[in-house]
C-alpha positions in Angstrom: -1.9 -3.6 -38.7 0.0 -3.1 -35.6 -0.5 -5.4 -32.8 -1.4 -3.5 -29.4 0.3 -5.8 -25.9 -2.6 -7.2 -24.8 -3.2 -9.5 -28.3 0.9 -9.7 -28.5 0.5 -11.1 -24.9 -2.2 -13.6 -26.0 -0.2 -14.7 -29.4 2.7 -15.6 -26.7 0.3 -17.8 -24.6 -1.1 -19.6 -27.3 3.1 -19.9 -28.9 4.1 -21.3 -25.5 0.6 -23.2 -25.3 1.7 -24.8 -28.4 5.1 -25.3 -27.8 4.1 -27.3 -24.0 2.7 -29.9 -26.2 5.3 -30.2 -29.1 8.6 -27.9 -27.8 10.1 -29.2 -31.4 7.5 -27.0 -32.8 8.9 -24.4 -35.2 8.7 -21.0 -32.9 8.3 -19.0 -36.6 5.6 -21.0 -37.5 3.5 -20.8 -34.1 3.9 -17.1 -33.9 2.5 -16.9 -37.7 0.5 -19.1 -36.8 -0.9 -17.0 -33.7 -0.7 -13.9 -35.5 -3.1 -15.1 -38.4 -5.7 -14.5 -36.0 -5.7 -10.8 -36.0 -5.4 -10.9 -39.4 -1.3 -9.7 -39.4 -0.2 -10.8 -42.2 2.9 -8.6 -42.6 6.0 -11.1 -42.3 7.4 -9.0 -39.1 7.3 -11.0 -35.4 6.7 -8.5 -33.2 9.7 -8.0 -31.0 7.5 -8.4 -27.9 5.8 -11.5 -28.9 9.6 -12.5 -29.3 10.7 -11.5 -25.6 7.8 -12.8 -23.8 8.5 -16.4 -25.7 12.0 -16.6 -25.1 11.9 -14.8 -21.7 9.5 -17.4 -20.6 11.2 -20.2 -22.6 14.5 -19.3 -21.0 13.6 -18.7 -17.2 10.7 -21.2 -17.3 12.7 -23.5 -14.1 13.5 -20.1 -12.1 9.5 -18.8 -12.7 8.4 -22.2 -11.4 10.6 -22.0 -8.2 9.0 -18.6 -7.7 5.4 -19.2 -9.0 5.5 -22.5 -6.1 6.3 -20.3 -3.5 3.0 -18.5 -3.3 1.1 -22.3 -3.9 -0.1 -23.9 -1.3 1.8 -26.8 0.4 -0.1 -29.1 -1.0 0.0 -28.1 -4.4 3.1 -28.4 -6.6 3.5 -26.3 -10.1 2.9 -30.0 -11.7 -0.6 -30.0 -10.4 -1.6 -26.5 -12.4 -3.6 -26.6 -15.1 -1.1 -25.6 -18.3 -3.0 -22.7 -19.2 -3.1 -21.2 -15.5 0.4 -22.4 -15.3 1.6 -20.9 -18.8 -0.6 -17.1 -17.3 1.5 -17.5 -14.3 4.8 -17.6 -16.1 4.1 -15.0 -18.3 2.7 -12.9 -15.7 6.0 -13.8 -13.4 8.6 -13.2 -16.4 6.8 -9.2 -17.3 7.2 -8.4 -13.3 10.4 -9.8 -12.8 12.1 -9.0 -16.3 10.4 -6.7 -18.2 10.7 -3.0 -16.7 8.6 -0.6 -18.6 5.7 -2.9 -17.7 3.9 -1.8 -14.0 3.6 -4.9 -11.9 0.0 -4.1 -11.7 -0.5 -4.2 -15.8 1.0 -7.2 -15.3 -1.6 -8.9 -13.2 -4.7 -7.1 -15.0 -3.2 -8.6 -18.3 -3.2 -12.5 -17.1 -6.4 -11.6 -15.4 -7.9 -11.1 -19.0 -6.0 -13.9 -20.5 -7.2 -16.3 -17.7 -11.0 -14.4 -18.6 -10.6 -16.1 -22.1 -8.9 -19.1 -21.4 -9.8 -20.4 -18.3 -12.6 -20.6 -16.0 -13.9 -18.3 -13.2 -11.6 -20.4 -10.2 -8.6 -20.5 -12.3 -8.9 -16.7 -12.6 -9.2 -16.1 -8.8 -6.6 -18.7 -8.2 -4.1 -16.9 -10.7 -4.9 -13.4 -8.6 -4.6 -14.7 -5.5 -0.9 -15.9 -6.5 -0.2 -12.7 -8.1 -1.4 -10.7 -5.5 0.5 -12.6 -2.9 3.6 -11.7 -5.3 2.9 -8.5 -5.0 2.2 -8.7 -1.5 
């Protein structure tokens, strides 16, 4: 079974979910791990899953600095919950690194993963800093 980007971008935030709480965590195992859940059980990473783990692995101190710009001043990237923080930086890395992804793809995809993983302020918080990215 081939993943489609949506789950691939959802196996990423749970990797890098993972990894935020034990960053000596075997990446092989989390992405198995993550993958077992759409029943993938061929041995094959996806090469997405990949880029969007290391990209945001990688750039994490540079997508802060951005992400904080469009924060109030009275917030701090520190103060965001991980999993609006961790829907940010994915969000921040496809728009800024990844080409053949539309900004706007971009923003409906951490709009779903903030659907599923947080609650109904974290998703209007999340589009209100993406659509002041966007500006």
């Amino acid at each position: 079974m081939s993943l489609n980007r949506h789950q691939i971008r959802e196996a990423a935030f749970q990797v890098l979910f993972a990894l935020s709480s034990n960053s000596d965590a075997s990446h092989d195992d989390l992405y198995h791990q993550a993958l077992e859940s759409y029943h993938d059980t061929s041995e094959d990473v996806p090469t997405y899953l990949v880029q969007l783990v290391d990209g945001v692995t990688t750039h994490h101190q540079e997508l802060d600095e951005e992400i904080s710009k469009f924060l109030k001043k009275t917030w701090s990237v520190e103060r965001l919950a991980r999993t609006d923080h961790l829907i940010l930086q994915i969000a921040f890395f496809e728009i800024n690194y990844v080409e053949d992804v539309p900004d706007k793809v971009a923003v409906n995809e951490a709009l779903e993963l903030a659907k599923k993983y947080a609650d109904e302020t974290a998703k209007n918080f999340i589009n209100g800093v993406l659509s002041s990215k966007l500006g």
